[in-house]
C-alpha positions as CSV (number, residue, x, y, z in Angstrom):
1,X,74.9,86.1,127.9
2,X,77.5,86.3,131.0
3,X,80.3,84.0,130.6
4,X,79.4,82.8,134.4
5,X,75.9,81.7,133.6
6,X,75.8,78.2,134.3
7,X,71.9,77.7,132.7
8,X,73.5,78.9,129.4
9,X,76.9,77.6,129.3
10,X,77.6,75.0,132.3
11,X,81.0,73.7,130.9
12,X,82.0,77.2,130.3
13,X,80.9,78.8,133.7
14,X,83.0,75.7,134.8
15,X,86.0,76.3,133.4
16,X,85.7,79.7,134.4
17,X,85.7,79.2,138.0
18,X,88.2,76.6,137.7
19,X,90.7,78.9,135.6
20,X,89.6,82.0,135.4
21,X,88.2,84.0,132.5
22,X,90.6,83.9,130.2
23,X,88.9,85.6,127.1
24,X,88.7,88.2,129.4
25,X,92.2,88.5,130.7
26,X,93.6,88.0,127.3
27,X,91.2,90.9,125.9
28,X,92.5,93.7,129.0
29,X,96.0,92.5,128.1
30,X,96.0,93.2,124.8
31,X,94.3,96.4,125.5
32,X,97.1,97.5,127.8
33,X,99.8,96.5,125.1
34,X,97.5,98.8,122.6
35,X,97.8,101.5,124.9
36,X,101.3,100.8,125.6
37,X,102.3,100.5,122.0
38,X,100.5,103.8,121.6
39,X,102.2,105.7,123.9
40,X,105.7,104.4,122.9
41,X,105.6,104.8,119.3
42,X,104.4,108.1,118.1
43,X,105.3,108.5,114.9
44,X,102.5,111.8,114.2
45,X,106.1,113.8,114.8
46,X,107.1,111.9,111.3
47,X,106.4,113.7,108.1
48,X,107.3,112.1,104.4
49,X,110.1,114.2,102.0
50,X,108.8,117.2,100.0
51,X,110.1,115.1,96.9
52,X,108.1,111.8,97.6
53,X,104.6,114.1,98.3
């Protein structure tokens, strides 16, 4: 179902043109933080002591 069909969903297509998707913009945000996170924090570099192995 698209989030803008108004046969499926009226009061959701109408919150959507009144203030945007937000699902949506919430999901590509938390996407970019993912890939921000991921580039920022590589710890593949870290290895665990001899001893604790």
């Amino acid at each position: 179902m698209s989030f803008a069909d108004s046969t499926e969903a009226p009061i959701y297509a109408g919150l959507v043109e009144e203030q945007g998707d937000v699902p949506a913009e919430v999901r590509r945000v938390a996407e970019e933080t993912l890939r921000e996170v991921d580039r920022v924090l590589d710890f593949s570099s870290m290895r665990r002591p001899a001893a604790v192995r």
